[in-house]
N, C-alpha and C positions, 0 to 999 in steps of 0.2 A: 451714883450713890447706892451703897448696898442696906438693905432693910436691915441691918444689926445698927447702925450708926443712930437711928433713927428710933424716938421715943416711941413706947406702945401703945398713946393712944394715937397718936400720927400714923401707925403702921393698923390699928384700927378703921382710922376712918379712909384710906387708902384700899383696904378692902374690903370697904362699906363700897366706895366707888367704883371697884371691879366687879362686886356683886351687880349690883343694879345694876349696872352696863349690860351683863349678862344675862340675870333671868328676869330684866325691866325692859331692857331694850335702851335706857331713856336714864339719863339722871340732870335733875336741875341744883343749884346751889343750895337751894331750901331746902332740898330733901337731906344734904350735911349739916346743915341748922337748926333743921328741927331736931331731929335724929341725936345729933351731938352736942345742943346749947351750946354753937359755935356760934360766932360775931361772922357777915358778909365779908370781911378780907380776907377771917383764917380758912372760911370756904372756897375762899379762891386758890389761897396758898397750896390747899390739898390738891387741889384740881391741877393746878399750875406743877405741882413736884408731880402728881403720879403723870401729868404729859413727860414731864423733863424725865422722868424713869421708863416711862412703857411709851413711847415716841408710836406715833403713828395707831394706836390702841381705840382713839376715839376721834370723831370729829364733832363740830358743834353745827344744829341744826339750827336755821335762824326761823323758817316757819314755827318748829315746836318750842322754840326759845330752850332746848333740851342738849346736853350732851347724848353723843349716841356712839354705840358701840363702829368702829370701823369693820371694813369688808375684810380688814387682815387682826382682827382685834383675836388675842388668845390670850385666855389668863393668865397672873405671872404671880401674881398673891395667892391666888385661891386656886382649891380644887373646885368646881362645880358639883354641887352630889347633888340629887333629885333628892334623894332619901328625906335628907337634914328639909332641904325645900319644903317637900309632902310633911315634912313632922311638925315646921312653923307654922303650915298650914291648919291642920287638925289642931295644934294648941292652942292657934289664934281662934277658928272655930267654937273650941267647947271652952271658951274662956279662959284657958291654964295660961294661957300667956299675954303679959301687956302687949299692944302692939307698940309701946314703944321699947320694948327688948328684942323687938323684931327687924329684920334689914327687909326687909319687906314692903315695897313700895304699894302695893296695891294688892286684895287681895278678892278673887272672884267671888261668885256665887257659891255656894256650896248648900248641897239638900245632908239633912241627917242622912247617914247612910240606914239600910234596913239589913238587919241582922236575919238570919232565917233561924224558925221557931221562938221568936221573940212576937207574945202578942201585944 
């Protein structure tokens, strides 16, 4: 099934799923639930079509109870940009941004950065 056939918030949360695979490592159903105020089956459903579309992409970990990206997993939705990554970071930081506008599973530590000549 080709992503034109396919509604855009289904083509959203599909690659809400290839995101976290990628710079989470890890995605569990809640994190399309909370994310999308989806119900537990339509998180499976997404789970279940992006397997049946990108075959072989992810497998499921039974210690972490987690989907996890496979050893042959390449994006097929998404470009990967660090940029965009580093920019949700800093907005989530200084507050510009909800974190739930964010696909952002987790986000580190972060010290204010120190500007030089700024007392």
């Amino acid at each position: 099934m080709q992503t034109e056939q396919l509604r855009w918030s289904v083509i959203q949360r599909l690659a809400f799923i290839e995101q976290r695979l990628y710079w989470e490592g890890r995605l569990q159903k809640v994190d399309l639930m909370e994310h999308f105020s989806i119900s537990l089956p339509q998180a499976s459903a997404d789970i279940a079509q992006y397997q049946k579309m990108f075959p072989g992409n992810m497998g499921y970990d039974l210690g972490e109870k987690a989907f996890t990206p496979s050893s042959a997993f390449q994006p097929a939705l998404t470009t990967p940009d660090a940029r965009s990554y580093l920019s949700q970071l800093l907005l989530l930081a200084d507050d510009a941004m909800d974190a739930k506008s964010s696909w952002l599973g987790s986000v580190p530590p972060m010290q204010p950065s120190r500007r030089s000549g700024v007392a």
